[in-house]
C-alpha positions as protocol buffer text, in pm:
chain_id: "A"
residue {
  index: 1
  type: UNK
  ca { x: 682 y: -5492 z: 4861 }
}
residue {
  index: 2
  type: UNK
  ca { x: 697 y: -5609 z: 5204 }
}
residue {
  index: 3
  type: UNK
  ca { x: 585 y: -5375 z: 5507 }
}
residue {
  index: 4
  type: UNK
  ca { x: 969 y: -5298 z: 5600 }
}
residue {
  index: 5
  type: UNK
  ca { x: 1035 y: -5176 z: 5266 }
}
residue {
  index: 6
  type: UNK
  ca { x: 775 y: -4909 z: 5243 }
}
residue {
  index: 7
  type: UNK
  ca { x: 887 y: -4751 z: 5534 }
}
residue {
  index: 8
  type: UNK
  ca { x: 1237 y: -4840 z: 5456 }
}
residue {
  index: 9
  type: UNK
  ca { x: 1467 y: -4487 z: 5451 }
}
residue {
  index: 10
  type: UNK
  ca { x: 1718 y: -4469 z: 5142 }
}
residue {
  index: 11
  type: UNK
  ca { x: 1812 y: -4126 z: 5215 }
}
residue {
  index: 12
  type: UNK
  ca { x: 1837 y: -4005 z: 5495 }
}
residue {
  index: 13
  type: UNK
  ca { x: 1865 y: -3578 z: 5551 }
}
residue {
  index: 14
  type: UNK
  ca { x: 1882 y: -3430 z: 5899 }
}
residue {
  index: 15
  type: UNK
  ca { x: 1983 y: -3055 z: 6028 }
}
residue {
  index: 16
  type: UNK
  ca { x: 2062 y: -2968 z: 5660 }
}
residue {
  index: 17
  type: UNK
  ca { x: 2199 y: -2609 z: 5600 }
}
residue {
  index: 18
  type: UNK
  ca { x: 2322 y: -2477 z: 5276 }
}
residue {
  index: 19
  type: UNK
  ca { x: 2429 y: -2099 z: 5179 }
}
residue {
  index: 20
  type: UNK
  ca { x: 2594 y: -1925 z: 4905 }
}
residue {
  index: 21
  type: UNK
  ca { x: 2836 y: -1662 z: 5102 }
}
residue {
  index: 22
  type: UNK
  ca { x: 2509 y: -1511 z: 5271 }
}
residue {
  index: 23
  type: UNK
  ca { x: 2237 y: -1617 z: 5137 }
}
residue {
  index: 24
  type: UNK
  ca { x: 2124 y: -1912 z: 5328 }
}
residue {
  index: 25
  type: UNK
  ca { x: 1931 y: -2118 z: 5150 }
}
residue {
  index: 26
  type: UNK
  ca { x: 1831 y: -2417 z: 5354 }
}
residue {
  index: 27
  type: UNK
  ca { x: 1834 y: -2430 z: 5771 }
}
residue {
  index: 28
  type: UNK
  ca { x: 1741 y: -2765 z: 5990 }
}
residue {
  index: 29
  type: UNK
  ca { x: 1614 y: -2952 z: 5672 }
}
residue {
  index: 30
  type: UNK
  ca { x: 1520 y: -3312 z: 5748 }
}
residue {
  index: 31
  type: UNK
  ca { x: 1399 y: -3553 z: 5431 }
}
residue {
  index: 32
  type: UNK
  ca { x: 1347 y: -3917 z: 5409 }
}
residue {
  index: 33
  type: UNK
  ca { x: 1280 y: -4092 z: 5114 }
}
residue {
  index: 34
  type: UNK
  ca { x: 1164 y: -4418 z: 5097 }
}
residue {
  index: 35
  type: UNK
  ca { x: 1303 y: -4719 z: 4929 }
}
residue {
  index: 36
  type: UNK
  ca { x: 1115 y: -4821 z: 4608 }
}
residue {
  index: 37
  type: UNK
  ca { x: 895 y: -4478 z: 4639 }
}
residue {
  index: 38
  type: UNK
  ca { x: 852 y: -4218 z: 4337 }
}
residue {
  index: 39
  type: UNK
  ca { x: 891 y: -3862 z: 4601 }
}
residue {
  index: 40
  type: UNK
  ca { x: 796 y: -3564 z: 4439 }
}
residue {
  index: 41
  type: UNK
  ca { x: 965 y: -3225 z: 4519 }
}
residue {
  index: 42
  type: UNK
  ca { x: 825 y: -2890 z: 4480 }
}
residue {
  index: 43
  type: UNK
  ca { x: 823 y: -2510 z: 4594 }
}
residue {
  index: 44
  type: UNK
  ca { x: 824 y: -2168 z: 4485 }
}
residue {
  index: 45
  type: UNK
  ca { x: 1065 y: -2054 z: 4265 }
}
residue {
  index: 46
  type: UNK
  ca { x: 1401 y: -1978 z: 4471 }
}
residue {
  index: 47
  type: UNK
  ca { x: 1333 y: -2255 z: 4732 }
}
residue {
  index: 48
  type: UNK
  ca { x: 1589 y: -2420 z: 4667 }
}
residue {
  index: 49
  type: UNK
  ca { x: 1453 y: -2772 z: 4520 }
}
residue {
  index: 50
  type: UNK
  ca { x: 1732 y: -2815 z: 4314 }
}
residue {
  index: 51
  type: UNK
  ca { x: 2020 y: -2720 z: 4543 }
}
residue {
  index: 52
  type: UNK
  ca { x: 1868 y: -2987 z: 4766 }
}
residue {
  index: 53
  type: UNK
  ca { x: 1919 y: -3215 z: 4507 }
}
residue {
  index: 54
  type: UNK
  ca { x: 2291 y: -3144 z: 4417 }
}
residue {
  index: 55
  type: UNK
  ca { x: 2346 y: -3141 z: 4805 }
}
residue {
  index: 56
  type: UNK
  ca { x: 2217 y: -3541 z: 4873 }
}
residue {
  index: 57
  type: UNK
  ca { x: 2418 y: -3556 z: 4542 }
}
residue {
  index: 58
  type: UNK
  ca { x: 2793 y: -3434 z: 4669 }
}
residue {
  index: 59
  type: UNK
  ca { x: 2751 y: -3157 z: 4383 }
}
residue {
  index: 60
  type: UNK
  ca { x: 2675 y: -2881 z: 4668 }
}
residue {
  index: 61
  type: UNK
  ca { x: 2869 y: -2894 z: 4988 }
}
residue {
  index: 62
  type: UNK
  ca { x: 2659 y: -2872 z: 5340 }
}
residue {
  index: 63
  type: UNK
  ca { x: 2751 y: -2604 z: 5573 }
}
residue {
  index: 64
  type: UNK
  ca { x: 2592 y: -2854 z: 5800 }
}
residue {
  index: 65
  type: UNK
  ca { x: 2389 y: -3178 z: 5878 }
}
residue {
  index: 66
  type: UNK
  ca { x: 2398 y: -3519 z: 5736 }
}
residue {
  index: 67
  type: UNK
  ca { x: 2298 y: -3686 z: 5458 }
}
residue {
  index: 68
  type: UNK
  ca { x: 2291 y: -4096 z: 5447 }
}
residue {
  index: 69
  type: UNK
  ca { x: 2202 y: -4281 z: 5160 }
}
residue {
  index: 70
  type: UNK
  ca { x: 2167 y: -4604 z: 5192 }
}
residue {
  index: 71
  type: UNK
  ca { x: 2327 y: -4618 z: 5564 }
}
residue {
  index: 72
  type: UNK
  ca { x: 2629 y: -4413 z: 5473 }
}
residue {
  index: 73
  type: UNK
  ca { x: 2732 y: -4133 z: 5586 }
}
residue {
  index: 74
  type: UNK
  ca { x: 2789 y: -3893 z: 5289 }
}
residue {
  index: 75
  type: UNK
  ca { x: 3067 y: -3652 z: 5438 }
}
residue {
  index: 76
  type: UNK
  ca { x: 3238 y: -3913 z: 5648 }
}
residue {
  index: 77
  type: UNK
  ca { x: 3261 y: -4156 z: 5367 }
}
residue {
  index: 78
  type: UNK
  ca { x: 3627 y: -4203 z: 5249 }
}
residue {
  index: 79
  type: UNK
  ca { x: 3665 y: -4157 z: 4855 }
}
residue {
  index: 80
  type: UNK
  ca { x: 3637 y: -4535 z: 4797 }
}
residue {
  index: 81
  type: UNK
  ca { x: 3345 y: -4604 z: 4944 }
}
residue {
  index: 82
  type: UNK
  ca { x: 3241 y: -4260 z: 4821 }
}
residue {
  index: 83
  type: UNK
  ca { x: 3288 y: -4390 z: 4429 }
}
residue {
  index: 84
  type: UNK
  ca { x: 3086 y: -4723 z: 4499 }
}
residue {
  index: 85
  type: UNK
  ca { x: 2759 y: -4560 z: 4642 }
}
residue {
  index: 86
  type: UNK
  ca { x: 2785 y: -4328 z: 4320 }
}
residue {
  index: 87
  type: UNK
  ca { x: 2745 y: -4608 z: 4123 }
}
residue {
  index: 88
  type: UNK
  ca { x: 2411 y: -4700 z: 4282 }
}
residue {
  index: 89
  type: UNK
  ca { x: 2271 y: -4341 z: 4158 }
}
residue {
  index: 90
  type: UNK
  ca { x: 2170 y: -4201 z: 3823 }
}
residue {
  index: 91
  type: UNK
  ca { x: 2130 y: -3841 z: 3741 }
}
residue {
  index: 92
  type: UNK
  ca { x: 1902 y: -3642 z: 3541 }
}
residue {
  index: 93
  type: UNK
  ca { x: 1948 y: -3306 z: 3493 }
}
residue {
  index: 94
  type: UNK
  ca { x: 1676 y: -3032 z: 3391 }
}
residue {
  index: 95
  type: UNK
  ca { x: 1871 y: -2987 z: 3075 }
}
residue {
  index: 96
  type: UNK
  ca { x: 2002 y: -3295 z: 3012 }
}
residue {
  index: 97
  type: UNK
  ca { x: 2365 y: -3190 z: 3021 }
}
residue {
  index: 98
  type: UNK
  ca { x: 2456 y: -3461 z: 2688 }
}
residue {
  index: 99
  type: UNK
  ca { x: 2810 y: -3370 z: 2580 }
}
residue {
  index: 100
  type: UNK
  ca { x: 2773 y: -3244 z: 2254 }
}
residue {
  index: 101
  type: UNK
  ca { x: 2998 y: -3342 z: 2077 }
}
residue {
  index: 102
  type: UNK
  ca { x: 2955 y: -3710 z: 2172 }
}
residue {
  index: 103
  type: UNK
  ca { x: 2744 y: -3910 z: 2004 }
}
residue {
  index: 104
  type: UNK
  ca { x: 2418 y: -4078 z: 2234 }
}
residue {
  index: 105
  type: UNK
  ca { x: 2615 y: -4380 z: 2248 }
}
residue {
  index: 106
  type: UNK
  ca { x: 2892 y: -4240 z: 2381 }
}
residue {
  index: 107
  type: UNK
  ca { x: 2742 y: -3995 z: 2587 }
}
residue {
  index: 108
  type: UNK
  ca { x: 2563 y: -4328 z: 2732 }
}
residue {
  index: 109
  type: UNK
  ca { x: 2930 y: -4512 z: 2783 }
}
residue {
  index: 110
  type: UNK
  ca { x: 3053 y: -4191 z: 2997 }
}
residue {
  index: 111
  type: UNK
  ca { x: 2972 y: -4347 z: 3308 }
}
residue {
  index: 112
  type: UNK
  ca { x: 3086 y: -4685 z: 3224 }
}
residue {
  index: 113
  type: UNK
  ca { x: 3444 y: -4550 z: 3093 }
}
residue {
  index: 114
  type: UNK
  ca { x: 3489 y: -4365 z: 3424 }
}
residue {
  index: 115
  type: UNK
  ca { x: 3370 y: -4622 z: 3693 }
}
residue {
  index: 116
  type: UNK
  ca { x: 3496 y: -4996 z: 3488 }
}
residue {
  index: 117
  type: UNK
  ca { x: 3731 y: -5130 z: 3280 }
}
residue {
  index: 118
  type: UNK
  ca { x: 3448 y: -5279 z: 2972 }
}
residue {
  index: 119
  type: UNK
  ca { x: 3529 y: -5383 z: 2586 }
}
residue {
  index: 120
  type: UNK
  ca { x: 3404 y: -5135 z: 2375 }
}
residue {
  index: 121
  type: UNK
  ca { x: 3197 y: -5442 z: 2218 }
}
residue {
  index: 122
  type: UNK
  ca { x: 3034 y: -5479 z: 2558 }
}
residue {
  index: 123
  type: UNK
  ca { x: 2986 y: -5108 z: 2607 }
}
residue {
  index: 124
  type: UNK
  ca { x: 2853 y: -5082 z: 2299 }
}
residue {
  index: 125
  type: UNK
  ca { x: 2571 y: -5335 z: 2319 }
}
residue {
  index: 126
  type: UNK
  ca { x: 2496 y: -5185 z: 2664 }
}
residue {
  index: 127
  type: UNK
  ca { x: 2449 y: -4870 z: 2580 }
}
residue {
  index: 128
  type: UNK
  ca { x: 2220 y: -5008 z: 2302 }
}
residue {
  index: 129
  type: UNK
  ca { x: 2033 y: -5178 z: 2582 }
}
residue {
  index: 130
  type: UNK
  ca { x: 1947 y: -4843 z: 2772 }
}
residue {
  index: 131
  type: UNK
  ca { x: 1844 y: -4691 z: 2459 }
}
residue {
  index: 132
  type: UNK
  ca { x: 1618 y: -4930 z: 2393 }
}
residue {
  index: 133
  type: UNK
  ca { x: 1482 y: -4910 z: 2741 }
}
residue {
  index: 134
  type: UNK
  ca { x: 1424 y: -4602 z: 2719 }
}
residue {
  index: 135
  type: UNK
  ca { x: 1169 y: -4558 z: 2385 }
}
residue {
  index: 136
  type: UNK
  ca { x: 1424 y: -4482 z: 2154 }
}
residue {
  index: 137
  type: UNK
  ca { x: 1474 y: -4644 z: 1809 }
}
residue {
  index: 138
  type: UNK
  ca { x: 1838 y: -4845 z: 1850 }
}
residue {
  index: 139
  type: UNK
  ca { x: 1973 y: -4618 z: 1552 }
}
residue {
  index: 140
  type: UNK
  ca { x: 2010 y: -4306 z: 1762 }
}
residue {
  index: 141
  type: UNK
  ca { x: 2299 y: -4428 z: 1972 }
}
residue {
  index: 142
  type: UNK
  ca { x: 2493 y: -4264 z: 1675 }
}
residue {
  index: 143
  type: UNK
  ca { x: 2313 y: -3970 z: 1658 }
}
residue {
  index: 144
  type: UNK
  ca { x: 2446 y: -3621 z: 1808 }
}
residue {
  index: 145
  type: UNK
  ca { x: 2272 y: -3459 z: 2043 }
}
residue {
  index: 146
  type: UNK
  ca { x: 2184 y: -3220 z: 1821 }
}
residue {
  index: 147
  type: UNK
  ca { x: 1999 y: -3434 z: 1586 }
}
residue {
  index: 148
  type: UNK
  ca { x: 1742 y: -3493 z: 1832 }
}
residue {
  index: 149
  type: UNK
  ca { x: 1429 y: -3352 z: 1962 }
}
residue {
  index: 150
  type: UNK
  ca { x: 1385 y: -3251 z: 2304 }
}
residue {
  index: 151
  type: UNK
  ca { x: 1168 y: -3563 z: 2429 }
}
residue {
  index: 152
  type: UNK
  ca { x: 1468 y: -3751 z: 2279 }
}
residue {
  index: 153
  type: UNK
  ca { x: 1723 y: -3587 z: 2395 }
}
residue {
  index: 154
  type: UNK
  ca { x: 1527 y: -3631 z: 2742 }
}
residue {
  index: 155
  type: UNK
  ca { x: 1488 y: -3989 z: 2703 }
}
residue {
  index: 156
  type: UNK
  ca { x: 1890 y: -3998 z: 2565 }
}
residue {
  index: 157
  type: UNK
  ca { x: 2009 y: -3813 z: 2899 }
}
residue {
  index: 158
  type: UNK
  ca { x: 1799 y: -4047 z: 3078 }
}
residue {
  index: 159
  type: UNK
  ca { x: 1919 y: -4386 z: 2934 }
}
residue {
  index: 160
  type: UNK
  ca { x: 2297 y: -4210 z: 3031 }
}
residue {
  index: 161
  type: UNK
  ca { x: 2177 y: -4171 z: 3382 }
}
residue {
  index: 162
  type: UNK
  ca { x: 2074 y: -4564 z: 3355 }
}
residue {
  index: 163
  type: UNK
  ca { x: 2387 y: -4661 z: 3231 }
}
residue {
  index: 164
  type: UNK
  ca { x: 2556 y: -4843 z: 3606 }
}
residue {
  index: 165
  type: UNK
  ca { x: 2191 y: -5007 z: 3682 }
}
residue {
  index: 166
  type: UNK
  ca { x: 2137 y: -4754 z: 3926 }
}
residue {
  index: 167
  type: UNK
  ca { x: 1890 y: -4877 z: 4225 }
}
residue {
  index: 168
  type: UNK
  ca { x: 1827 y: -4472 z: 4307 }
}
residue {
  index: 169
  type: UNK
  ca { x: 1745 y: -4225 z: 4031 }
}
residue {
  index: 170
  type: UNK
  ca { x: 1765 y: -3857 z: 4058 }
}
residue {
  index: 171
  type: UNK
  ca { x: 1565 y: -3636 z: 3859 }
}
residue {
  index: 172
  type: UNK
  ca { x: 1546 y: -3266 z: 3775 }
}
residue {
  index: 173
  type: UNK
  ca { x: 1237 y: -3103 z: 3635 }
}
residue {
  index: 174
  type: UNK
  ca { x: 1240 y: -3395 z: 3401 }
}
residue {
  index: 175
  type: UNK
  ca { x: 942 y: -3266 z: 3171 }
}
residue {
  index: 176
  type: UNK
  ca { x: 1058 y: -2894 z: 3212 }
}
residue {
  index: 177
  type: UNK
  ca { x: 1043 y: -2787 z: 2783 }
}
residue {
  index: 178
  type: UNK
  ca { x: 797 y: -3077 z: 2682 }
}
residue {
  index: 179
  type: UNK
  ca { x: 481 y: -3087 z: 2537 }
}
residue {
  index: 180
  type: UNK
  ca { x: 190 y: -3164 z: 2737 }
}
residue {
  index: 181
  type: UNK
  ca { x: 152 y: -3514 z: 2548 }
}
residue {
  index: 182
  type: UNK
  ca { x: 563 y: -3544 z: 2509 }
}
residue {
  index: 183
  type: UNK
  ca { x: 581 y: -3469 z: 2975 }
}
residue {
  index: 184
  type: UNK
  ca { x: 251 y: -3706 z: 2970 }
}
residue {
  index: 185
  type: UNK
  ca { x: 488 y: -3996 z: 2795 }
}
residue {
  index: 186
  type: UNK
  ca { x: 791 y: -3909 z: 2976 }
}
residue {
  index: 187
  type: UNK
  ca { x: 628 y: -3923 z: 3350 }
}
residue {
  index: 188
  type: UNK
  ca { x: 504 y: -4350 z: 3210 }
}
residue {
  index: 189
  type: UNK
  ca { x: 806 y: -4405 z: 3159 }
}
residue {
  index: 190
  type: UNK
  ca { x: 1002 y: -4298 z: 3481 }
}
residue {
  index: 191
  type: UNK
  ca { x: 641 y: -4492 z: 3640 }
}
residue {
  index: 192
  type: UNK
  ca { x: 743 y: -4789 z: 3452 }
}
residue {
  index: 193
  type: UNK
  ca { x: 1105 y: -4817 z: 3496 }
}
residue {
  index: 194
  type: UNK
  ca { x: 1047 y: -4771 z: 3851 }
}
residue {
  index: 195
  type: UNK
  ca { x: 846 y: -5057 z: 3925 }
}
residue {
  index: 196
  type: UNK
  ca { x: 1056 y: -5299 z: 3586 }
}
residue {
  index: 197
  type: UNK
  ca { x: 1436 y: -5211 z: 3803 }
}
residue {
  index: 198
  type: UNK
  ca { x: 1285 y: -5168 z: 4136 }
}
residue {
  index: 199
  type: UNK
  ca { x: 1413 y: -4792 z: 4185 }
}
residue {
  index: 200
  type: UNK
  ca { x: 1372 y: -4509 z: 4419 }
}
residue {
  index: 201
  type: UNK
  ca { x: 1298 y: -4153 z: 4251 }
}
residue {
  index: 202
  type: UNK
  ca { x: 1375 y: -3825 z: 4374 }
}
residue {
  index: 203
  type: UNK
  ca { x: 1181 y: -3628 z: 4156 }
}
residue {
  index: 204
  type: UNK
  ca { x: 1262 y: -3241 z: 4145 }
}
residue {
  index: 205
  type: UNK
  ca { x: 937 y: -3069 z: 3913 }
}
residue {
  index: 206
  type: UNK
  ca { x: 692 y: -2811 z: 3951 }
}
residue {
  index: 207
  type: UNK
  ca { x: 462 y: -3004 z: 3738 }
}
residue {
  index: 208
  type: UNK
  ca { x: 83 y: -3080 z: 3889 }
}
residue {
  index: 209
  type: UNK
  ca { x: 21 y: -3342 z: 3665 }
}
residue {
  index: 210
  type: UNK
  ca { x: 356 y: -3536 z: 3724 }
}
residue {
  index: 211
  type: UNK
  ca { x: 318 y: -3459 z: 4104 }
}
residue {
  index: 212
  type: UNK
  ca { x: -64 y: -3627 z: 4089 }
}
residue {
  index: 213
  type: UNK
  ca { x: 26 y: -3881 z: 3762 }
}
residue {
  index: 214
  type: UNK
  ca { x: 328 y: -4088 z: 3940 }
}
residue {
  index: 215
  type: UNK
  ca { x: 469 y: -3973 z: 4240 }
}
residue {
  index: 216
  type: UNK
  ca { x: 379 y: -4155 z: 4603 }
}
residue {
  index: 217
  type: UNK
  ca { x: 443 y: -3865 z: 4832 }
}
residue {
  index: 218
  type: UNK
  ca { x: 535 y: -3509 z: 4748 }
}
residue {
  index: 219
  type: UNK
  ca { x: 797 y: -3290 z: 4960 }
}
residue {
  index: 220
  type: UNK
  ca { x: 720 y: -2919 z: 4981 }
}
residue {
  index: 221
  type: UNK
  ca { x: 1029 y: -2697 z: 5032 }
}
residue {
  index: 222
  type: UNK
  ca { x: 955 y: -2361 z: 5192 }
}
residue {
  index: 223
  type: UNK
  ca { x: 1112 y: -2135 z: 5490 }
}
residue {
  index: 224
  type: UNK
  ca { x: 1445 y: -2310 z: 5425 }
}
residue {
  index: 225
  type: UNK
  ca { x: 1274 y: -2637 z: 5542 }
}
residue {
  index: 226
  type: UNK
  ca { x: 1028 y: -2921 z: 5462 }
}
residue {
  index: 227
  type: UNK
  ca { x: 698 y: -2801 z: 5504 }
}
residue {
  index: 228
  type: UNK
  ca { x: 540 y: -3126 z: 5458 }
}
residue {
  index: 229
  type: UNK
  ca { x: 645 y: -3419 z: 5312 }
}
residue {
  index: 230
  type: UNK
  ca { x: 310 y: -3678 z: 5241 }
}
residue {
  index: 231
  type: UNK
  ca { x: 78 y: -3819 z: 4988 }
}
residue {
  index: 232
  type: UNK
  ca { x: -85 y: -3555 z: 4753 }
}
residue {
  index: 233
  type: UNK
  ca { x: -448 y: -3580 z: 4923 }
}
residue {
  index: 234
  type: UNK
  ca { x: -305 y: -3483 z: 5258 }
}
residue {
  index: 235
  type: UNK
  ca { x: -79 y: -3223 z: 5112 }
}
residue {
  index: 236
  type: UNK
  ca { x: -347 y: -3076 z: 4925 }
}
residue {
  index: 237
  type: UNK
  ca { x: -521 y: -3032 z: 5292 }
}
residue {
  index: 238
  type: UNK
  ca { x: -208 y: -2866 z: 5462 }
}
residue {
  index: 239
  type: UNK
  ca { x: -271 y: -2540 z: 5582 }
}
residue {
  index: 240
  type: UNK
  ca { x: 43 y: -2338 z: 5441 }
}
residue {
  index: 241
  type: UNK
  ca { x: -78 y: -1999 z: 5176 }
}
residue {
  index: 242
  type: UNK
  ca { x: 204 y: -2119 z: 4903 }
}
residue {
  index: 243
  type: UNK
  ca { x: 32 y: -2481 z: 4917 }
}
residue {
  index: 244
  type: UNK
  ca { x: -308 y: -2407 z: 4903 }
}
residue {
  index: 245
  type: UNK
  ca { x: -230 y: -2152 z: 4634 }
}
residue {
  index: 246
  type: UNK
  ca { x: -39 y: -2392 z: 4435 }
}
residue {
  index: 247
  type: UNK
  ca { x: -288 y: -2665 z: 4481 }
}
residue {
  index: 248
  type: UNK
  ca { x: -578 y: -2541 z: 4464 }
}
residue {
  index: 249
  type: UNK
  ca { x: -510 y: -2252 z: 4305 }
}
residue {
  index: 250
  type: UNK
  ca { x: -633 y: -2274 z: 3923 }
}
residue {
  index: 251
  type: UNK
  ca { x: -362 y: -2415 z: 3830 }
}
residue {
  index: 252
  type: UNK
  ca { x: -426 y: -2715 z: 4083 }
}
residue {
  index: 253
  type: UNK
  ca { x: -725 y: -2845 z: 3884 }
}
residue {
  index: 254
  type: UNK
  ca { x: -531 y: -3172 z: 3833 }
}
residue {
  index: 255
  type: UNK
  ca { x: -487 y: -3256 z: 4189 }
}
residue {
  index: 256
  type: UNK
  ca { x: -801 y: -3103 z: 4252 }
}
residue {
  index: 257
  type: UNK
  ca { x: -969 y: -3373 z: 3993 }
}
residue {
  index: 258
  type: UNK
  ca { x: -754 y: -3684 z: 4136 }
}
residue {
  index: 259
  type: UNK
  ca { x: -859 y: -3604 z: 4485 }
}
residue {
  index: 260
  type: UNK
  ca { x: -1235 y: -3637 z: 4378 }
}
């Protein structure tokens, strides 16, 4: 990766505010996130990590600011123009939101259906290709949801958020309900796809070891804003009570160990 790409913005956040009736919950946010960068995001439980998410995503509207992804303007775009920079994202939600009554296949073929006119023959040997990207044997595409375990159904929701060759992928406390050696396998994956289809990750988790395991800088939310937004060793050093605690707290062994 060239020198312009790694400081390359794909999104783009500035002066974001965001508030249920009353309850503000973020006020002058500013975020960039790199192109071809794994960012981690994090904070203490009501910090809003996810509602940043479905903001950048359309799924929460802005009382204010702007959000640009990929040079566009997210509330001035018209709904055209709107629908194609959709197509460049994927998204992974904390509970994988599969339709359950669709098989994995078909939960895969969702996107496709609503953004292109395909054969089913073609969807159908696409949607085989994401499973198979994704670690999963080829015969679960007609498998339910329910016949699944929860790594698979994690990897399942994630070849569905792969389905329009996304170039940005959004992720939600992707090992949130896994086993340590089930989040371990999921976090080399996302680490692998990145770099194999060139994508940018915005990584929601309040997992140490994914934060120290893939991700190139970490984002701490806090005070309605970005406290810091860096690679782990210098967040690890940033004088905030929440981040030290969190850290190098006893929980922060991890990043503790990967600093050494």
């Amino acid at each position: 990766m060239d020198g312009n790409a790694i400081t390359d913005s794909v999104i783009r956040v500035r002066g974001l505010m965001t508030a249920f009736g009353t309850q503000v919950v973020h006020d002058g946010l500013d975020l960039d996130v790199r192109r071809g960068e794994i960012l981690g995001v994090v904070g203490g439980s009501g910090t809003g990590k996810s509602v940043l998410l479905k903001a950048i995503t359309g799924l929460v509207h802005p009382v204010a600011g702007t959000i640009e992804i990929d040079g566009v303007d997210q509330s001035d775009a018209d709904s055209g123009a709107a629908m194609r920079s959709k197509r460049d994202w994927g998204v992974l939600f904390q509970d994988g939101a599969l339709f359950t009554s669709l098989t994995v296949g078909q939960n895969i073929q969702v996107p496709m259906r609503e953004h292109f006119h395909l054969s089913q023959n073609l969807m159908d040997d696409l949607a085989l290709s994401k499973i198979a990207m994704v670690g999963l044997p080829l015969d679960a595409a007609s498998k339910f949801p329910s016949d699944l375990s929860g790594g698979m159904r994690k990897r399942a929701a994630l070849a569905r958020s792969l389905a329009l060759d996304p170039h940005i992928l959004f992720l939600d406390e992707p090992t949130a309900g896994l086993d340590p050696i089930g989040a371990h396998a999921f976090d080399q994956l996302i680490a692998e796809l990145k770099d194999s289809l060139d994508l940018t990750v915005f990584l929601v988790t309040h997992d140490l070891d994914t934060l120290v395991g893939v991700c190139d800088r970490i984002a701490v939310l806090g005070n309605k804003r970005i406290l810091i937004n860096a690679p782990l060793e210098d967040v690890a050093r940033f004088d905030h009570p929440w981040v030290q605690d969190y850290f190098n707290g006893p929980r922060g062994r991890a990043a503790g160990s990967a600093r050494a």
